[in-house]
C-alpha positions in Angstrom: -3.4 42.4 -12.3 -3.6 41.2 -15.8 -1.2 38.6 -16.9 1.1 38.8 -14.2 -1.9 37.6 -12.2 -2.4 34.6 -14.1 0.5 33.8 -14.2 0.4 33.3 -10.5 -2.9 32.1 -10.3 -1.5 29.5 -13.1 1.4 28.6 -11.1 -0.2 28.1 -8.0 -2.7 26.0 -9.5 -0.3 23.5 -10.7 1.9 23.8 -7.6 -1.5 22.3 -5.7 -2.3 19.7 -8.6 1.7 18.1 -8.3 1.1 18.4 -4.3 -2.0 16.7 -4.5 -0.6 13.9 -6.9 2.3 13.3 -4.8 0.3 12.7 -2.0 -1.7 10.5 -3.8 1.0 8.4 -4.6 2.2 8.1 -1.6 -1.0 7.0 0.1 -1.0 4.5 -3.1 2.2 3.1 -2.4 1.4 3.0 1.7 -2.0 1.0 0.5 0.6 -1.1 -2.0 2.8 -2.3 1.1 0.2 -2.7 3.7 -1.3 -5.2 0.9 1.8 -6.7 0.6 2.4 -7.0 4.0 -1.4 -8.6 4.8 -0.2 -11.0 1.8 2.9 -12.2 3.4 0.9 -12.5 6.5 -1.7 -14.3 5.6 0.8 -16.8 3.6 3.1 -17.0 6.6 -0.5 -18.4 8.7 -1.6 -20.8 6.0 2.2 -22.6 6.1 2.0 -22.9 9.9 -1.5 -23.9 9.8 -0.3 -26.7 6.9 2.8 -27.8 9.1 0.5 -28.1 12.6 -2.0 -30.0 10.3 1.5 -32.7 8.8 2.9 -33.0 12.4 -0.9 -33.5 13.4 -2.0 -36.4 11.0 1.6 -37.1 11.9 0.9 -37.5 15.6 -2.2 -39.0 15.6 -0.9 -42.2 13.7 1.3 -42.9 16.0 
């Protein structure tokens, strides 16, 4: 076994660690764009919610 083992054992090790932070960083970049998205979304609502409010007002003066 000796060094030839860790070697392998060594290898395999950091082979899991870069796995591991890859996957991490894709789930960070899938929570990045869903946050994104639920930004957009929620600024998309509060313009339609400001132009029903103007045409509204708008309407109800008339």
């Amino acid at each position: 076994m000796g060094r030839d083992g860790l070697v392998v054992v060594l290898f395999v090790h950091h082979f899991l660690l870069v796995v591991l932070l890859g996957l991490l960083h894709l789930l960070l970049d899938v929570l990045v764009f869903e946050l994104l998205l639920v930004l957009v979304v929620v600024e998309l609502l509060q313009l339609l919610v400001l132009v029903q409010l103007k045409l509204w007002t708008r309407s109800s003066r008339l």
